[in-house]
C-alpha positions as CSV (number, residue, x, y, z in Angstrom):
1,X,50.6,-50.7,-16.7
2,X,48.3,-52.1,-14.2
3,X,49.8,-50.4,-11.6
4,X,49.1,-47.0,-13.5
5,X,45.4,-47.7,-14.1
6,X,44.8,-49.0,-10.6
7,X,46.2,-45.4,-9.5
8,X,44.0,-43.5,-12.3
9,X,40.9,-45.3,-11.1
10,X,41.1,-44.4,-7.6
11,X,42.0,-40.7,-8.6
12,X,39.2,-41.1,-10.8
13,X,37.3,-41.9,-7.4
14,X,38.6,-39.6,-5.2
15,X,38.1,-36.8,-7.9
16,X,34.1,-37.8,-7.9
17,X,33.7,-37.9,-4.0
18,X,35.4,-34.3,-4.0
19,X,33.3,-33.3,-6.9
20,X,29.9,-34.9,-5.0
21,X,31.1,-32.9,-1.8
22,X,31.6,-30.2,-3.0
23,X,28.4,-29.8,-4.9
24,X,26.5,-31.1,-1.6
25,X,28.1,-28.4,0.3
26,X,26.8,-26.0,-2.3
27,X,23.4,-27.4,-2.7
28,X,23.3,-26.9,1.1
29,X,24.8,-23.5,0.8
30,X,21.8,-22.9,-1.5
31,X,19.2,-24.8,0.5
32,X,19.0,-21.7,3.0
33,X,18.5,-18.8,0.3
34,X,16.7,-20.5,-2.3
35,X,13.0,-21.4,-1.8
36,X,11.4,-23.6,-4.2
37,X,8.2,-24.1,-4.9
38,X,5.9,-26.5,-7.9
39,X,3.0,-25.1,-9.9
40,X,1.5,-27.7,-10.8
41,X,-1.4,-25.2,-12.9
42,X,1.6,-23.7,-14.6
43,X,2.4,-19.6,-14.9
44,X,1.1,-18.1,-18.6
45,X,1.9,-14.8,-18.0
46,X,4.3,-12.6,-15.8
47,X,2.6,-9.1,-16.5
48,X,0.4,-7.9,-13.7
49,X,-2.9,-6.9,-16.3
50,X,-2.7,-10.7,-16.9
51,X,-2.5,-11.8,-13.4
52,X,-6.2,-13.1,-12.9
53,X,-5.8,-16.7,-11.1
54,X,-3.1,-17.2,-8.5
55,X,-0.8,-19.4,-10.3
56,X,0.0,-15.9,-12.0
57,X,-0.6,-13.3,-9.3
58,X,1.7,-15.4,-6.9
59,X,5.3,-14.5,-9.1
60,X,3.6,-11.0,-10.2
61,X,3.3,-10.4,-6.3
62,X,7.1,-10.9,-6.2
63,X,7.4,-8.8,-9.1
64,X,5.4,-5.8,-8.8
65,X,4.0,-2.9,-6.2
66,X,0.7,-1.0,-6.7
67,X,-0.4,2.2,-4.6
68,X,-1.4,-0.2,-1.7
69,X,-1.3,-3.5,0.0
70,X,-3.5,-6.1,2.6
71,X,-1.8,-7.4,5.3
72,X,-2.7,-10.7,6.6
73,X,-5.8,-9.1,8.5
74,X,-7.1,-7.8,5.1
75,X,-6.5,-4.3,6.3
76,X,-5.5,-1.9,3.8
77,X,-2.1,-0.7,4.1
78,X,0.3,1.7,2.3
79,X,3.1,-0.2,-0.1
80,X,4.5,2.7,-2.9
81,X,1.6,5.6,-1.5
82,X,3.0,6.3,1.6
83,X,-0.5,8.1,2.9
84,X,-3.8,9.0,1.0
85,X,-6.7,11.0,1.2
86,X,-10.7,10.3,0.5
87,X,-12.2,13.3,-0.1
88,X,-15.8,14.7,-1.1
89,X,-17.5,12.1,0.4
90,X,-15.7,9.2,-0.9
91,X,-15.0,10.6,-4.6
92,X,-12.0,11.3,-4.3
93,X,-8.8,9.8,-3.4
94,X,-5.2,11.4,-3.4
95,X,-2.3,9.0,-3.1
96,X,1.1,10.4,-2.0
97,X,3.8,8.8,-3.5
98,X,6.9,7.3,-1.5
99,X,10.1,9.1,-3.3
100,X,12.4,6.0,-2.7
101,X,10.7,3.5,-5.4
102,X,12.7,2.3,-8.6
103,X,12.3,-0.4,-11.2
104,X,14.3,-3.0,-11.5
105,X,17.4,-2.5,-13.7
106,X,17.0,-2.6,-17.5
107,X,19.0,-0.5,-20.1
108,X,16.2,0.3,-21.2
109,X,16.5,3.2,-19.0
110,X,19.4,4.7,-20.2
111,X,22.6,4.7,-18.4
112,X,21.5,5.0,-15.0
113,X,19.9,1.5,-15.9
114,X,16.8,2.6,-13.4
115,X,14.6,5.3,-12.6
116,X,12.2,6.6,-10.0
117,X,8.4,5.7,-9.8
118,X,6.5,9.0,-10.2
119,X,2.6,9.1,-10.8
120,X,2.5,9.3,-14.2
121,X,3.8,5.8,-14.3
122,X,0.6,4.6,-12.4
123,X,-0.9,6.5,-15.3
124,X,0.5,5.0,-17.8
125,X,-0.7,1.4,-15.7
126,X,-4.1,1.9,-15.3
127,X,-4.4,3.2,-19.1
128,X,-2.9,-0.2,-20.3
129,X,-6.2,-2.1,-17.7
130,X,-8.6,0.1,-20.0
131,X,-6.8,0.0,-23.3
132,X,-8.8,-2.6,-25.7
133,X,-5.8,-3.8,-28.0
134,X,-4.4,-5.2,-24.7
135,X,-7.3,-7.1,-23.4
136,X,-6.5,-7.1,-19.9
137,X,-9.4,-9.7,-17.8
138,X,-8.5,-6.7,-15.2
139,X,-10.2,-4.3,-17.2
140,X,-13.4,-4.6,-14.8
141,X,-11.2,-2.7,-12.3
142,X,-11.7,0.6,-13.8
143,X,-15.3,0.1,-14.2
144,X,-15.9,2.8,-10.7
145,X,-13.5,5.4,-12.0
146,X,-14.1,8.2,-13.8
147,X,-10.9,9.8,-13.8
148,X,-7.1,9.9,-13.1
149,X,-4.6,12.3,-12.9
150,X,-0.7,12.9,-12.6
151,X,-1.3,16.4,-9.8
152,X,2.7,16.5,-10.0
153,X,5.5,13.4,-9.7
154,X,4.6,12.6,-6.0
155,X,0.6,12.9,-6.0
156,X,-1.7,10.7,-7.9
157,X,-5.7,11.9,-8.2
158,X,-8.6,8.9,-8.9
159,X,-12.0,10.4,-9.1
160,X,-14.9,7.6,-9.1
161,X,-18.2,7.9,-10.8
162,X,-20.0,7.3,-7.3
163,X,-18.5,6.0,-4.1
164,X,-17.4,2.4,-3.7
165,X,-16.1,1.7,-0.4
166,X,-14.8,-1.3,-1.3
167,X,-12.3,1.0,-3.5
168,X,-8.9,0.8,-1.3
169,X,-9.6,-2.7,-1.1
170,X,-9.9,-3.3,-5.2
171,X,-6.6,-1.3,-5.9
172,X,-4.7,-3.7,-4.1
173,X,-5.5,-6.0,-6.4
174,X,-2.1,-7.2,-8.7
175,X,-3.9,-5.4,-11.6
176,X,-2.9,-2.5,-10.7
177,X,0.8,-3.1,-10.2
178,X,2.8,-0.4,-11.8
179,X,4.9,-0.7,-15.1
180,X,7.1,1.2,-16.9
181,X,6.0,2.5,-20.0
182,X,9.4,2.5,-22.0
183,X,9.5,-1.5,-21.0
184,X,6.2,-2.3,-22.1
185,X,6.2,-0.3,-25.1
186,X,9.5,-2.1,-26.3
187,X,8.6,-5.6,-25.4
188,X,4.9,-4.8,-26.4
189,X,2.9,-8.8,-25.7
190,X,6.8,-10.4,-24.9
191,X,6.4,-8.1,-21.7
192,X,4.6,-11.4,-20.4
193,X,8.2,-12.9,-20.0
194,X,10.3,-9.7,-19.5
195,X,8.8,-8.2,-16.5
196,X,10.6,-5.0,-14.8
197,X,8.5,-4.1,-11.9
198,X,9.2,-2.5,-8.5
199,X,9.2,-5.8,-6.3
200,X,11.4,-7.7,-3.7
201,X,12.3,-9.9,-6.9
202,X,13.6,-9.1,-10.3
203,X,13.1,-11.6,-13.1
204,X,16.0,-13.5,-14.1
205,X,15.0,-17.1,-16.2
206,X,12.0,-18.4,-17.5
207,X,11.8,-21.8,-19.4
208,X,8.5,-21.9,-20.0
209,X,6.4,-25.5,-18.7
210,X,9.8,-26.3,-16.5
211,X,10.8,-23.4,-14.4
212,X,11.2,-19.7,-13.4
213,X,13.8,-18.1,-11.6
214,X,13.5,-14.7,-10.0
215,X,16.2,-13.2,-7.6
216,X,16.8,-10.6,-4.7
217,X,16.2,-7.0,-5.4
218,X,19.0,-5.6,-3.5
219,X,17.6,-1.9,-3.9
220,X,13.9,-2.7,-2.4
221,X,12.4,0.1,-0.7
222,X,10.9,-2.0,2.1
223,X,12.1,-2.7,5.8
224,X,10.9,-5.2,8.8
225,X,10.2,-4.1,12.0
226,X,13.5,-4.0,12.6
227,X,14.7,-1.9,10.2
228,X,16.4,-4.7,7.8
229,X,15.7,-4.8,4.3
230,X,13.8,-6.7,2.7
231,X,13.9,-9.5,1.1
232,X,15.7,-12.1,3.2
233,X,16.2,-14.6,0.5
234,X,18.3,-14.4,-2.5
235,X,16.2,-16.1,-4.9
236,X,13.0,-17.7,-5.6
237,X,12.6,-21.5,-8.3
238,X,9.3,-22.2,-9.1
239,X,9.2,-25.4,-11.1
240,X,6.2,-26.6,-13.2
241,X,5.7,-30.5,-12.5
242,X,2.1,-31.2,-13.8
243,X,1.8,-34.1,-11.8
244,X,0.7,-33.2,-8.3
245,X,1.5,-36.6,-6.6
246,X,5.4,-35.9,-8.2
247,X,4.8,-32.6,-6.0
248,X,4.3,-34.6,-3.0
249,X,7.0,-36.7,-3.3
250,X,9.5,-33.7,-4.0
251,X,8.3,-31.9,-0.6
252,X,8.8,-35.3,1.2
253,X,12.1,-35.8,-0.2
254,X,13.0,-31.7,1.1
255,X,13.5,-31.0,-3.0
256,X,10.1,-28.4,-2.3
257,X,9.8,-25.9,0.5
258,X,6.0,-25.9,0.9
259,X,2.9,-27.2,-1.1
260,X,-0.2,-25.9,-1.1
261,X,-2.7,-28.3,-2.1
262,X,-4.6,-30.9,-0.2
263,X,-5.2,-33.7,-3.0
264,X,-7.0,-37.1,-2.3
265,X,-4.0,-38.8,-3.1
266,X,-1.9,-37.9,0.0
267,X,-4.6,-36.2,2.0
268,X,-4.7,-39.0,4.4
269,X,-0.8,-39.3,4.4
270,X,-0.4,-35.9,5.9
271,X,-3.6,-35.6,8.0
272,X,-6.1,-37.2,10.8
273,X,-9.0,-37.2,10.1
274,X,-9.6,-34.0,12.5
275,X,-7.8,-32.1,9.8
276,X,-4.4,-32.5,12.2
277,X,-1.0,-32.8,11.4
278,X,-0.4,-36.5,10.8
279,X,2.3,-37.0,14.3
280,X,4.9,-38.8,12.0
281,X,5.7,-35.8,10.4
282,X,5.3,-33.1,13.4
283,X,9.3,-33.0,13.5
284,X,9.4,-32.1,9.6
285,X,7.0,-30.2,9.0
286,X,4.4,-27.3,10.1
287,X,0.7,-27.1,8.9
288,X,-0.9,-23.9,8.6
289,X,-4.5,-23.0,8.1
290,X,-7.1,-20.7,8.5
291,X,-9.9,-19.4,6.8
292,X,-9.9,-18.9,3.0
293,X,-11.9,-16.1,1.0
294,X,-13.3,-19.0,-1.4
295,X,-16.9,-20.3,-1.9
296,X,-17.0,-24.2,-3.1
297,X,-20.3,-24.5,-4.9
298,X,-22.5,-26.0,-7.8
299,X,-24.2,-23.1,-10.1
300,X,-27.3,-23.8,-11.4
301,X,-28.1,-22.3,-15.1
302,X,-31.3,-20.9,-14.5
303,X,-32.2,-19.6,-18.5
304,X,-32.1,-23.0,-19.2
305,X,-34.7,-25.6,-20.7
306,X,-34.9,-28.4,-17.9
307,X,-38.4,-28.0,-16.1
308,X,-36.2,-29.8,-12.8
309,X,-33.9,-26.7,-12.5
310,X,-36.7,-24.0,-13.2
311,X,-38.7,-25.4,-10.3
312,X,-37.6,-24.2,-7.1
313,X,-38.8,-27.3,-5.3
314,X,-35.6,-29.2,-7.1
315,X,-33.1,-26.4,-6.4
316,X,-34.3,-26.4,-2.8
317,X,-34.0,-30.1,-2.2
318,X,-30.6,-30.0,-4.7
319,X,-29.5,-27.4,-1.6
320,X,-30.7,-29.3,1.4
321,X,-30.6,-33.0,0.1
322,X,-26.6,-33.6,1.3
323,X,-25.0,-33.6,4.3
324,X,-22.1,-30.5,3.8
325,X,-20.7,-31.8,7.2
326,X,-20.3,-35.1,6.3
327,X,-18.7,-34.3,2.8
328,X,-15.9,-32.4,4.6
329,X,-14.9,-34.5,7.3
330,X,-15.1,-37.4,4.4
331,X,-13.3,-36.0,1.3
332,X,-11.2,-33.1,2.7
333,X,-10.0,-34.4,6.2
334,X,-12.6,-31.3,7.8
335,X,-10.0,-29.3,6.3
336,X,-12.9,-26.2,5.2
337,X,-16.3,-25.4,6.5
338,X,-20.1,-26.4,5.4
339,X,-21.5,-23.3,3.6
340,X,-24.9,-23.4,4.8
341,X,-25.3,-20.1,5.3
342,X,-25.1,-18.6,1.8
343,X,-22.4,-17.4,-0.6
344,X,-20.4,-14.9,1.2
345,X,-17.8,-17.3,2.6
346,X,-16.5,-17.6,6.6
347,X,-14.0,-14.9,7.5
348,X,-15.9,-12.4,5.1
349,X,-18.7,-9.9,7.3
350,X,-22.1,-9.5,5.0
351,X,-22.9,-13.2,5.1
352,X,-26.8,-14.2,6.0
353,X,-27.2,-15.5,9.0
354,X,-30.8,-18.1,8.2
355,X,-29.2,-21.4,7.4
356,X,-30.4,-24.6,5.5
357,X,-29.3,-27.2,7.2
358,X,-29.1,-31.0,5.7
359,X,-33.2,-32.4,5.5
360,X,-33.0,-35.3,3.3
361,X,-37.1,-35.6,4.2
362,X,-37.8,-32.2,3.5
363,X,-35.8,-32.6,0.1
364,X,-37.3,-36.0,-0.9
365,X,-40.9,-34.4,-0.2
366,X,-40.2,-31.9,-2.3
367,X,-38.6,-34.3,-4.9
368,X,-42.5,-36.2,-4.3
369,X,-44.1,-33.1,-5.1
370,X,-42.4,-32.0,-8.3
371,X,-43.1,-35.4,-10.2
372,X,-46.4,-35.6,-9.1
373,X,-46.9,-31.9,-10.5
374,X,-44.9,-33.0,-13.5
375,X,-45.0,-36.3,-14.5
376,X,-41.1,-36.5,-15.0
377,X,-38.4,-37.8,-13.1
378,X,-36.3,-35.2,-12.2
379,X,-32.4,-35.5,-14.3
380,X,-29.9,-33.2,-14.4
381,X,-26.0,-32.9,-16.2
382,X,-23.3,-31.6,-13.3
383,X,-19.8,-30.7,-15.1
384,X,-16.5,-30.6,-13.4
385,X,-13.5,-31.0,-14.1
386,X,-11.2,-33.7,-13.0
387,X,-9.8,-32.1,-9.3
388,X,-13.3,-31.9,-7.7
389,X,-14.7,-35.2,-9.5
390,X,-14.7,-37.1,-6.3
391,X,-16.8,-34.0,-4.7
392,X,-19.6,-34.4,-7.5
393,X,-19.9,-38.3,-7.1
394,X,-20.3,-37.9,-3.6
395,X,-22.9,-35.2,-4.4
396,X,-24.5,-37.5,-7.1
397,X,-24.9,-40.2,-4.7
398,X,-26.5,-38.5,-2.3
399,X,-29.3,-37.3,-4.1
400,X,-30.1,-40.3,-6.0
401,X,-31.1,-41.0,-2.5
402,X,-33.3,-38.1,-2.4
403,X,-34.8,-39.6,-6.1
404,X,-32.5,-36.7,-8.5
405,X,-30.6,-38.5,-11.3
406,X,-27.3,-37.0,-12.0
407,X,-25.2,-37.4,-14.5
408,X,-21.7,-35.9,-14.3
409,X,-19.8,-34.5,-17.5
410,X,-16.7,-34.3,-17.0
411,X,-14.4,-32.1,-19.0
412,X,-11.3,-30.1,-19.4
413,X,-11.0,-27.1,-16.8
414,X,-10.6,-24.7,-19.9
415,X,-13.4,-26.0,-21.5
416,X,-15.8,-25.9,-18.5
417,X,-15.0,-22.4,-17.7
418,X,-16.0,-21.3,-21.6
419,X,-19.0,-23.2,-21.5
420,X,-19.6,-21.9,-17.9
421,X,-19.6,-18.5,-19.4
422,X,-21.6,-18.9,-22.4
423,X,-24.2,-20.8,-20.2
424,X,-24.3,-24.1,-21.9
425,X,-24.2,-26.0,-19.1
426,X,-27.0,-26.9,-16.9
427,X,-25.0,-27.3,-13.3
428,X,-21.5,-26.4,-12.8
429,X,-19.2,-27.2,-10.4
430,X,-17.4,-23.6,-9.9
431,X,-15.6,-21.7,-6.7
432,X,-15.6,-17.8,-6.3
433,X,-11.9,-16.6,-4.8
434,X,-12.4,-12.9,-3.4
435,X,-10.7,-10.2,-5.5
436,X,-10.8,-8.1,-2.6
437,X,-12.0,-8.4,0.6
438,X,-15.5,-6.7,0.5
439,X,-19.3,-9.2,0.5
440,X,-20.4,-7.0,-2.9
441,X,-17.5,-9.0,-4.9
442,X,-19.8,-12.3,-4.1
443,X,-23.1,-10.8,-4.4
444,X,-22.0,-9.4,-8.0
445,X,-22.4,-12.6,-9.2
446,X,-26.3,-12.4,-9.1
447,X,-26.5,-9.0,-9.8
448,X,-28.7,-8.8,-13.5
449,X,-26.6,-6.5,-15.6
450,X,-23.4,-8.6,-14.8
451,X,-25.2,-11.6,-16.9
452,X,-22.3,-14.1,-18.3
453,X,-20.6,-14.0,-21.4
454,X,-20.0,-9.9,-20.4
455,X,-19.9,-10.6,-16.4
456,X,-19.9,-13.3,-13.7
457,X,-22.9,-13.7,-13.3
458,X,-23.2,-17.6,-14.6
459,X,-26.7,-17.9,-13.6
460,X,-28.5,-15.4,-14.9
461,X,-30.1,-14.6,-11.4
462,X,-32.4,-11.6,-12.2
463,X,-34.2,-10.2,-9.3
464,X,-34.9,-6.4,-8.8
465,X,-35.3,-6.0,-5.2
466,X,-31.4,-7.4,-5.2
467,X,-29.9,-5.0,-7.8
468,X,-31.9,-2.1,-6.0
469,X,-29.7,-3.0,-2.4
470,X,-27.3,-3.6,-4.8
471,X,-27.0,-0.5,-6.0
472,X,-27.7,1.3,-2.9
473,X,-24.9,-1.0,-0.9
474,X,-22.5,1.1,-3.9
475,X,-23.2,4.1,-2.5
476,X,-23.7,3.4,1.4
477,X,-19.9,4.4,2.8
478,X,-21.5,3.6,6.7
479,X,-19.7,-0.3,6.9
480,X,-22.0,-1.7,9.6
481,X,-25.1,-0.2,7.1
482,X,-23.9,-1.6,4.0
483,X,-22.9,-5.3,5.8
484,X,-27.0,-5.1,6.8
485,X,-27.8,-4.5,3.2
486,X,-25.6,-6.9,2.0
487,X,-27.0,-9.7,4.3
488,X,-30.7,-9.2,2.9
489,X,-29.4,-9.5,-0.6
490,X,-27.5,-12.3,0.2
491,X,-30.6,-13.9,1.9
492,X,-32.8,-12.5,-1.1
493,X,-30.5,-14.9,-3.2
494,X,-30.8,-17.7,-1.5
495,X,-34.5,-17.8,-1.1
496,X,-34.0,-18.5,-4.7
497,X,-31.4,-21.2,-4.6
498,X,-29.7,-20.0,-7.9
499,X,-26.4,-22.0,-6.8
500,X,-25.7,-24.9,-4.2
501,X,-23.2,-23.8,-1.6
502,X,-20.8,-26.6,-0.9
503,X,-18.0,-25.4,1.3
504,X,-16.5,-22.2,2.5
505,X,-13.0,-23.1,1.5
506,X,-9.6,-22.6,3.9
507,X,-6.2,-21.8,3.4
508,X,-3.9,-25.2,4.1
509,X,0.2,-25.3,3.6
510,X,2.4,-27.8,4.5
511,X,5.4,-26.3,5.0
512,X,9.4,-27.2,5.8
513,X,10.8,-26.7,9.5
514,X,13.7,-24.7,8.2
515,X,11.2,-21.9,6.8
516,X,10.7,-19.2,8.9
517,X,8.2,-16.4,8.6
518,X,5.7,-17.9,6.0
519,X,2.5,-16.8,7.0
520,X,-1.1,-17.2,5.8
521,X,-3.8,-15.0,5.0
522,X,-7.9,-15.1,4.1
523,X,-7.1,-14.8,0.0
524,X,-4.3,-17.2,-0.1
525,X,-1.6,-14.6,-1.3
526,X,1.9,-15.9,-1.8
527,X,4.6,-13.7,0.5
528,X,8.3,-13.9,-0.1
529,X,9.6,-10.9,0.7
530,X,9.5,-11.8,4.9
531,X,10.0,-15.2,4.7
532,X,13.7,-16.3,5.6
533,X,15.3,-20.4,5.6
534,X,17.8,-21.0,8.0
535,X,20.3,-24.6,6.8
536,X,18.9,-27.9,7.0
């Protein structure tokens, strides 16, 4: 008998090390056709009308197609249109269709299990942006178009109110993905997690808060250079770990195969403080960065009741009382770039080109001036939430120098963004990611009919010499004239100091050496479908 159970134990053994083996040869099998990724802010919806941050438009981007697409220039290119016309002087605009498009499989479809993409689909999409019972936040999209039409299965006619150059640019927004209407109309609001779209990826498993699996669409319509389809990988993991120091550790251990985040907590691990690759980790990993279509700043309520903020001498010293440089090199490892030069960020053409540069004696004259006017120390409330709180204390500390109290209110990012809108606070710490790559999506933000709850802009900034070039940059189609207009309205602005620029944000990833082909570009969009993993 003991004989016997000394054999079962070390079959016993043997049966786990082949077992173990086996499953590491298939993990590493896995390791080159899988990527995995965290997010951390977690996915709430999978339908492209819903997609309005880019912890939703980065799986939707796997998902879906629209009529056209940026490449990493920002340069407007075709995706399901193959070609397109702007006619009668920019009012206009026929898209051809590309014959070779199909959604992903569903029966849904009937026994073919697919079907062609034909312009009435894109119909059908942009009805559901405008439709009120579905209460897309990419309704706003429509706002420049009067009309749309289905010319025949292959041709798709938009007809704007007035021209808006910045059109092209707008519909390659993930809005205006296309759906299927049988899909939608079956799955009605579950459509959120039972997406069919057109995209490199199909859908395959969600568990909501813990992960979401989409796979290769063998039938994409879409080819490299070379003439291989695409996508290169077979699938795509995206697990939802709230914790972003747990995301760290998973990259490190090779369990992740790219982060994009640079937190306090391990921004020092990975970088010099020149913003370079730490050289411990130069054999594991690749950084890559660039600029990043995002303005870091503090907006200032300006319908509010605090005599500090409604004098311009206090929002002038609030804008010129820090030292931008320093705060960079300091709390993000110079990874980003003072924004002393407006809103319109770095990378983006419009932007003003008179700077306010750091003058804690100008600012602390001015500070002098207003109490002596007054007769009150200037106080104000700054509200954040808890990713930028170490960014407001080291803006509260510099301008107590200056002689500003501040007091910071910190609160949940859900609740600063309602109170944001309904303008309830009196500073908020905000950042402004591009939609599409044209200056007027910044400068709508202080243009007066766009006033917060209905719009964006959060300060009520009302000035009518700026919604005059406003309105005329709408209708200028010249580019170099329009980029002049939309410098003096970004300088008309900032006379004002309605907001305190902070930084003009960039695009950081740290990524695994066995990725290839993961590339950046100015508005931070995730792309799969050309990114390939060779084995570890």
């Amino acid at each position: 008998m003991i004989r016997v159970g000394y054999w079962l134990r070390w079959l016993l053994y043997l049966t786990v090390i082949l077992v173990f083996n086996n499953c590491k040869n298939q993990n590493t099998i896995e390791e080159h056709i899988i990527f995995r990724y965290n997010e951390y802010r977690n996915v709430t919806s999978l339908d492209p009308a819903f997609s309005r941050n880019p912890q939703n438009i980065w799986p939707v981007n796997q998902l879906f197609n629209g009529l056209v697409q940026l490449d990493n220039n920002l340069v407007v290119q075709p995706e399901i249109a193959h070609s397109w016309e702007i006619l009668e002087g920019g009012l206009e605009y026929v898209f051809h269709l590309r014959e070779d498009v199909f959604f992903h499989s569903s029966p849904l479809f009937g026994p073919n299990q697919t079907r062609r993409v034909v312009a009435q689909d894109f119909v059908y999409s942009f009805n559901r942006l405008t439709d009120s019972t579905v209460a897309s936040p990419g309704s706003w999209v429509m706002q420049q178009v009067a009309s749309y039409k289905a010319v025949d299965k292959n041709t798709l006619l938009i007809r704007l109110k007035n021209p808006f150059p910045a059109f092209l640019g707008l519909l390659t927004m993930r809005y205006c993905s296309v759906v299927p209407e049988e899909v939608v109309s079956y799955y009605g609001n579950s459509f959120r997690s039972n997406p069919i779209g057109t995209g490199p990826f199909y859908f395959k498993k969600w568990e909501e808060n813990v992960k979401l699996v989409l796979r290769k669409n063998v039938h994409y319509f879409e080819q490299d250079k070379f003439g291989e389809q695409l996508p290169y990988l077979e699938a795509i993991a995206i697990q939802f770990i709230p914790d972003i120091q747990s995301e760290f550790m998973l990259f490190l251990q090779g369990k992740l195969d790219f982060i994009n985040s640079l937190d306090a907590s391990y921004k020092d691990e990975l970088l010099t403080p020149e913003g370079l690759l730490q050289s411990k980790y130069k054999d594991r990993i690749n950084l890559l960065n660039g600029p990043y279509l995002n303005t870091e700043y503090i907006g200032i309520y300006l319908d509010g009741s605090n005599p500090a903020l409604q004098s311009p001498l206090i929002r002038e010293a609030l804008n010129i009382g820090f030292d931008r440089k320093q705060m960079i090199a300091y709390l993000r490892n110079n990874i980003g770039y003072p924004a002393n030069k407006g809103f319109i960020p770095k990378g983006l053409s419009g932007s003003s080109t008179q700077a306010f540069d750091y003058n804690p004696n100008r600012a602390r004259a001015l500070v002098n001036q207003f109490v002596e006017t007054h007769q009150i120390e200037p106080k104000v409330t700054l509200a954040t939430d808890a990713n930028y709180l170490d960014l407001c204390e080291y803006f509260q500390r510099e301008l107590q120098k200056i002689g500003v109290t501040i007091a910071i209110d910190l609160m949940p990012t859900a609740t600063l963004r309602l109170a944001k809108s309904s303008g309830k606070l009196e500073l908020f710490r905000a950042s402004w990611i591009a939609d599409y790559p044209d200056a007027e999506n910044y400068l709508s933000l202080f243009y007066s009919p766009n006033f917060s709850p209905q719009g964006p802009n959060y300060t009520h900034f009302k000035k009518e010499s700026f919604d005059l070039l406003y309105n005329k940059a709408l209708n200028t189609t010249n580019k170099n004239e329009r980029e002049s207009i939309y410098r003096e309205m970004d300088q008309i602005a900032m006379d004002e100091y309605p907001i305190i620029p902070l930084y003009y944000d960039q695009v950081i990833r740290f990524v695994q050496k066995n990725v290839e082909g993961m590339e950046i570009n100015p508005i931070n969009l995730l792309k799969l479908k050309t990114v390939k993993k060779t084995k570890p």
